[in-house]
MIDOSE-1310 file (N, C-alpha, C; in nm, 2 decimals, decimal comma, always signed):
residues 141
xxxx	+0,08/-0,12/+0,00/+0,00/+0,00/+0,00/+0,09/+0,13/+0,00; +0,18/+0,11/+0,07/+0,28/+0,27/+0,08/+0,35/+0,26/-0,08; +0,36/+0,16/-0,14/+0,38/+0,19/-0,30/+0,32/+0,22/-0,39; +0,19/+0,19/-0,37/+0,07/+0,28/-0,40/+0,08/+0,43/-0,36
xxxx	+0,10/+0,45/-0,26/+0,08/+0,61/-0,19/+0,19/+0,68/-0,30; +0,31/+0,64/-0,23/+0,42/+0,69/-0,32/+0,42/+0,69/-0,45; +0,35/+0,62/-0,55/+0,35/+0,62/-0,62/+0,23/+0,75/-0,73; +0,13/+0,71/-0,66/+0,04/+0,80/-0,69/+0,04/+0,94/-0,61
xxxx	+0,11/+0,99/-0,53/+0,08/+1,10/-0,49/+0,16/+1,24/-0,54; +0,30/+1,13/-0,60/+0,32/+1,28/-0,69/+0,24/+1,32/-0,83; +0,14/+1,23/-0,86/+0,03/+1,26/-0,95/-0,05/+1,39/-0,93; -0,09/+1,28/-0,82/-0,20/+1,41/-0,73/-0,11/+1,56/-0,65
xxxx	-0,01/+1,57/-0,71/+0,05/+1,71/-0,62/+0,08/+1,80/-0,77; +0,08/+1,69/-0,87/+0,08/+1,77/-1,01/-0,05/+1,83/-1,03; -0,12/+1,73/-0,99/-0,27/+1,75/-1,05/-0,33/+1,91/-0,95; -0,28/+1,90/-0,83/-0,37/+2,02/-0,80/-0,26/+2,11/-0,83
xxxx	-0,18/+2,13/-0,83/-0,05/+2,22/-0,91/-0,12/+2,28/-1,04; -0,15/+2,24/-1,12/-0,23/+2,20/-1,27/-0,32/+2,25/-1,24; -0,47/+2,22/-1,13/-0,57/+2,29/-1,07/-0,56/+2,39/-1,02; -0,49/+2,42/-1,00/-0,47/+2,59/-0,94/-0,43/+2,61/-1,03
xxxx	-0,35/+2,64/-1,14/-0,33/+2,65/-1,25/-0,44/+2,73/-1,34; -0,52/+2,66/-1,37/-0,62/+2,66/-1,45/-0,65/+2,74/-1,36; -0,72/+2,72/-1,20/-0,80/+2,84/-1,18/-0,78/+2,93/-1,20; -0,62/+2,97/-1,13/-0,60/+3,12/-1,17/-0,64/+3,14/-1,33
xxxx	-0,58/+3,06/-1,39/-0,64/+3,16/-1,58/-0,80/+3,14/-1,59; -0,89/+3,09/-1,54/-0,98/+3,12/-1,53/-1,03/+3,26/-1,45; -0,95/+3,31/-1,36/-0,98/+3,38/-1,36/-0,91/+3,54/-1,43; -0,80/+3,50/-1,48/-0,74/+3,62/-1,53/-0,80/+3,61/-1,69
xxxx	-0,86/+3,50/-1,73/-0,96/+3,54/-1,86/-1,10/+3,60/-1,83; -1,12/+3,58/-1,72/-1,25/+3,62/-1,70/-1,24/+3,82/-1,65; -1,13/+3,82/-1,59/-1,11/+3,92/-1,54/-1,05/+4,03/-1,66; -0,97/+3,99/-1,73/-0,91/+4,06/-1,87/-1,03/+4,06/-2,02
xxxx	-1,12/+3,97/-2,01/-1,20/+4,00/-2,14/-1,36/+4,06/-2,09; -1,41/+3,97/-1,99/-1,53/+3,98/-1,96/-1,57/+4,05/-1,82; -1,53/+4,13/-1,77/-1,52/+4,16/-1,60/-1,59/+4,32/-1,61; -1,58/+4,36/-1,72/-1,65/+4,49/-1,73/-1,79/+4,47/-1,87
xxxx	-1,79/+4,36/-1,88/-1,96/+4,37/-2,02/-2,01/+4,31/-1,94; -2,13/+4,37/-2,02/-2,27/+4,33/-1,94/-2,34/+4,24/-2,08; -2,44/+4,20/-2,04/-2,55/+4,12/-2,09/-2,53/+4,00/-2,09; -2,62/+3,93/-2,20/-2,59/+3,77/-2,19/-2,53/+3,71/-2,24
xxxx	-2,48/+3,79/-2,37/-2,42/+3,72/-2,49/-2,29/+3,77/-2,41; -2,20/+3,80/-2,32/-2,10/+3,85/-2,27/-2,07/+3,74/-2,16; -2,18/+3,68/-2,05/-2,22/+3,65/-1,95/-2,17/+3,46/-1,99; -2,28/+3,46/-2,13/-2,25/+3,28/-2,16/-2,12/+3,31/-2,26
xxxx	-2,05/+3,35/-2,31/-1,92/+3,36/-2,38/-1,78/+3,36/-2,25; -1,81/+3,41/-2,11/-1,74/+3,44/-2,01/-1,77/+3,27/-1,96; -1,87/+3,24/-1,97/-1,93/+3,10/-1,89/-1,83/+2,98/-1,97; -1,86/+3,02/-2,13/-1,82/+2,92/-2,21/-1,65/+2,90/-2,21
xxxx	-1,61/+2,98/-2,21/-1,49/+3,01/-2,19/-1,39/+2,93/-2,10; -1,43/+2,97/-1,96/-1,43/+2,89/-1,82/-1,44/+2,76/-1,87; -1,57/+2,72/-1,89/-1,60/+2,57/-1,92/-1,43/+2,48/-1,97; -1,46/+2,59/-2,07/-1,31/+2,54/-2,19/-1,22/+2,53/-2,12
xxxx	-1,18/+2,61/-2,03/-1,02/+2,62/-1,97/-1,01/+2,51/-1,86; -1,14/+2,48/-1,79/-1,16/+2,38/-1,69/-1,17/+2,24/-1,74; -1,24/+2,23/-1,87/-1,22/+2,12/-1,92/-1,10/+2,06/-1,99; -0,98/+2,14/-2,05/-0,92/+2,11/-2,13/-0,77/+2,08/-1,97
xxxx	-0,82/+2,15/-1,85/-0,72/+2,10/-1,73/-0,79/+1,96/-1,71; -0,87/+1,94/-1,69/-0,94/+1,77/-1,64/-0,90/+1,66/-1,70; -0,87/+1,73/-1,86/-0,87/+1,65/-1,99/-0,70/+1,58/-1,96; -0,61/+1,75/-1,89/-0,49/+1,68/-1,88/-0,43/+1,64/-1,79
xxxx	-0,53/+1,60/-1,65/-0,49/+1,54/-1,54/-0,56/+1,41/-1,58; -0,66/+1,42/-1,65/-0,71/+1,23/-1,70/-0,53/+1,16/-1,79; -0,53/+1,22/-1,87/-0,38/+1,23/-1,96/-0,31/+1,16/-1,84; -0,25/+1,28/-1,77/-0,15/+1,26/-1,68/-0,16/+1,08/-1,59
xxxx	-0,27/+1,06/-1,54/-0,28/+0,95/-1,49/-0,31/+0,85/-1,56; -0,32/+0,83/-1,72/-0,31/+0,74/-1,79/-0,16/+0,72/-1,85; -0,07/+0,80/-1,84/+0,06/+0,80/-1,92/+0,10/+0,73/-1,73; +0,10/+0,76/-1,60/+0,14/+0,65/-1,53/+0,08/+0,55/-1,52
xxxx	-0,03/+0,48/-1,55/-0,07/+0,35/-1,59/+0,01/+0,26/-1,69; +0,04/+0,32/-1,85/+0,12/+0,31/-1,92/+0,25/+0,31/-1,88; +0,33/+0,39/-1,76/+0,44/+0,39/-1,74/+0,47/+0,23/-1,67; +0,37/+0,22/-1,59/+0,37/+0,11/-1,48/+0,34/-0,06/-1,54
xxxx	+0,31/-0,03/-1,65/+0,30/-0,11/-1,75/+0,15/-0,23/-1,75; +0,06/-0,11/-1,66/-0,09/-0,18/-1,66/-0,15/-0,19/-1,79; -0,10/-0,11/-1,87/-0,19/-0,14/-2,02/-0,11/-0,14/-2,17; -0,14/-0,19/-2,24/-0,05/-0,21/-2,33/-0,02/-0,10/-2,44
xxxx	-0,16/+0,03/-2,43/-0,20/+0,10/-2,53/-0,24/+0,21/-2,42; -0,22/+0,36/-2,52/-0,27/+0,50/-2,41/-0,33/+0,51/-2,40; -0,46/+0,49/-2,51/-0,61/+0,46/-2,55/-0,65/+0,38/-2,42; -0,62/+0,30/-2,36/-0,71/+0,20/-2,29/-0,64/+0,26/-2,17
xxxx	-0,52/+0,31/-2,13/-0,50/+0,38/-2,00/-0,59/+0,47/-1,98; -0,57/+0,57/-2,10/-0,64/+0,68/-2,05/-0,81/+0,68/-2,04; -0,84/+0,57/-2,13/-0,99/+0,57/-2,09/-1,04/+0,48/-1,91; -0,93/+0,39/-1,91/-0,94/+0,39/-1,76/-0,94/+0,51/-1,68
xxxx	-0,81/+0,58/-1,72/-0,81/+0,66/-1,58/-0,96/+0,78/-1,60; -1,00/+0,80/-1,75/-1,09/+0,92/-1,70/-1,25/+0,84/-1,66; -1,23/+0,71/-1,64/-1,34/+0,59/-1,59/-1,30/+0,64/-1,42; -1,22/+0,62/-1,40/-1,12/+0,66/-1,25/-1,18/+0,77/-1,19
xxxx	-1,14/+0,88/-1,28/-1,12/+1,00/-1,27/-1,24/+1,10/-1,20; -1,33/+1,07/-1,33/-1,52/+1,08/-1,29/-1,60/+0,97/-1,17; -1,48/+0,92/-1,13/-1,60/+0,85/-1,05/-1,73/+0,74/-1,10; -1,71/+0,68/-1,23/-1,81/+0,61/-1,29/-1,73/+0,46/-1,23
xxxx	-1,67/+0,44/-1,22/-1,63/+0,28/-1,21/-1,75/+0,17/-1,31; -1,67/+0,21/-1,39/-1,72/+0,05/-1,48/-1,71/-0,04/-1,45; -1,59/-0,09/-1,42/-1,49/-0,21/-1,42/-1,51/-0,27/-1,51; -1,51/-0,22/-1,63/-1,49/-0,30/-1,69/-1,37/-0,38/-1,76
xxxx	-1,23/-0,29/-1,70/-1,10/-0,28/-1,68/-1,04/-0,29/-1,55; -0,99/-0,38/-1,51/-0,93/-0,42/-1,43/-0,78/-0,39/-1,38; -0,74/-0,30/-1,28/-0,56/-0,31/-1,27/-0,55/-0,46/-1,21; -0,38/-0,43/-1,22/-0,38/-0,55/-1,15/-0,36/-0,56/-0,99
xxxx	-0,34/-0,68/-0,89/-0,39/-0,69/-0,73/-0,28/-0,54/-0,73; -0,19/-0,57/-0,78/-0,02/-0,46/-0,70/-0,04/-0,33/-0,73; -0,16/-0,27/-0,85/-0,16/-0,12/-0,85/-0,29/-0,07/-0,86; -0,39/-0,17/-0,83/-0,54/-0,16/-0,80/-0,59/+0,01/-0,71
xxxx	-0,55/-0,03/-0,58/-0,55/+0,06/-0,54/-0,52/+0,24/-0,57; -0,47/+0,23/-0,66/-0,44/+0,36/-0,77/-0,58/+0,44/-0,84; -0,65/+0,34/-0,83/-0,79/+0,34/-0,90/-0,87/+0,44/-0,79; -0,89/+0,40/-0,65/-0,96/+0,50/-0,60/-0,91/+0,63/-0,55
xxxx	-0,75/+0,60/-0,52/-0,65/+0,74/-0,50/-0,70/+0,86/-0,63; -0,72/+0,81/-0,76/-0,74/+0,92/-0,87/-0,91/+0,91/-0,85; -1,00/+0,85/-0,82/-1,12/+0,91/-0,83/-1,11/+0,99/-0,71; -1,07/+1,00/-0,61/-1,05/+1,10/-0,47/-1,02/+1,25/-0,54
xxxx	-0,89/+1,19/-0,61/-0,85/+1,35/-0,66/-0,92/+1,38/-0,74; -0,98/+1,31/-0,88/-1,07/+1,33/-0,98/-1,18/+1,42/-0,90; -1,24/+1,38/-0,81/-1,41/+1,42/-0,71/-1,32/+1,54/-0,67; -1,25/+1,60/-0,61/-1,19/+1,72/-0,59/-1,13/+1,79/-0,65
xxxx	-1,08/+1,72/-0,82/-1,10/+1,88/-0,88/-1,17/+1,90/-1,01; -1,28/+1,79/-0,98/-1,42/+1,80/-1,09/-1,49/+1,90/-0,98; -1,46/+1,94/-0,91/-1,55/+2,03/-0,77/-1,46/+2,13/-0,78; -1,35/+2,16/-0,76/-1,27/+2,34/-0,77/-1,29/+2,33/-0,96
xxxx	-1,35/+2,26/-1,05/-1,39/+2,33/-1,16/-1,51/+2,39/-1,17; -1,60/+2,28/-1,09/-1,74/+2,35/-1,08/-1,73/+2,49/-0,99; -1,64/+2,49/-0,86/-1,65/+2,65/-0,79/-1,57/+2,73/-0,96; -1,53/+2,69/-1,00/-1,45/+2,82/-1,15/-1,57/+2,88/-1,19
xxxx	-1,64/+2,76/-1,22/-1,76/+2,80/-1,29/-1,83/+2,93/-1,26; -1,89/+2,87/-1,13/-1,97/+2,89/-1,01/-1,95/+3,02/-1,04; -1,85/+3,10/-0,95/-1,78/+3,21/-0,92/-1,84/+3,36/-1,10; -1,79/+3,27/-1,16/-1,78/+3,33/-1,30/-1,94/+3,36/-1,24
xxxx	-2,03/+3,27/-1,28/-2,19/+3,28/-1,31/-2,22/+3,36/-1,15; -2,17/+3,37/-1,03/-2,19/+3,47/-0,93/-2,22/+3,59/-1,00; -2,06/+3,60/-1,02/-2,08/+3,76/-1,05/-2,13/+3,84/-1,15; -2,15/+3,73/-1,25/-2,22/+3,81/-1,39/-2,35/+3,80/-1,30
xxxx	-2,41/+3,77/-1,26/-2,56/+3,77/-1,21/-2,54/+3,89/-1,13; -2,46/+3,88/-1,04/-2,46/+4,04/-0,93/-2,46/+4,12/-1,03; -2,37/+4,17/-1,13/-2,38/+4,26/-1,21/-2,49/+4,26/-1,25; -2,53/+4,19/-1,32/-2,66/+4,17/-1,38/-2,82/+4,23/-1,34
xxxx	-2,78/+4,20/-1,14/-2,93/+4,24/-1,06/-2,87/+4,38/-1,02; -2,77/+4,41/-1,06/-2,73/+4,55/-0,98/-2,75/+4,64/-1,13; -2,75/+4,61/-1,22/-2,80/+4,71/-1,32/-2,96/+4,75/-1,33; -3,04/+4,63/-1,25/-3,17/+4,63/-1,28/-3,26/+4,72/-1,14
x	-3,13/+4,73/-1,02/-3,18/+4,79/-0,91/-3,18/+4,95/-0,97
């Protein structure tokens, strides 16, 4: 089990490294294009935006933990890593892929991290859609 830990936790120290990452440009896009327009077409472009920058980080901490499956030599192909780990990742557990007994455990270390920063992408969101709305009810007061 401590080779599990060790093994996977410098993943998980990249991954939220990476997650802050993204937040912050989520917020310095949101702050640099969208932080002074108003309306909706400004509002869901600022929203869509976010989406993008949060998803294309998720996309590369799924990556990231399929290229160490592949390192570790659980799968023969990146394709089938990486669709494990973003099976992992989201929390869906299929099983329909199996590690093996010695790196099993790796499987719920990444859905832990996966559930914590599929959640600081939704607060990115979140935050974004706060404040266009405060703007939004403070133009109408």
């Amino acid at each position: 089990m401590l080779l599990v830990l060790v093994t996977g936790m410098p993943v998980i120290l990249l991954n939220m490294l990476l997650q802050s990452w993204v937040a912050v440009c989520c917020i310095r896009f949101y702050i640099k294009r969208f932080h002074h327009k108003e309306g909706v077409i400004a509002g869901a472009l600022a929203l869509f935006g976010i989406i993008l920058i949060v998803l294309m980080g998720n996309l590369l901490q799924i990556m990231l933990w399929g290229i160490l499956f592949l390192l570790l030599g659980e799968f023969s192909t990146l394709h089938e890593a990486v669709y494990h780990s973003g099976v992992n990742f989201a929390t869906l557990g299929y099983g329909d892929i199996v590690m093996s007994a010695k790196w099993k455990l790796l499987g719920p270390l990444e859905a832990v991290n996966g559930a914590l920063m599929i959640g600081l992408s939704g607060a990115s969101m979140l935050a974004v859609l706060q404040h266009h709305i405060r703007k939004q009810v403070g133009e109408f007061k």
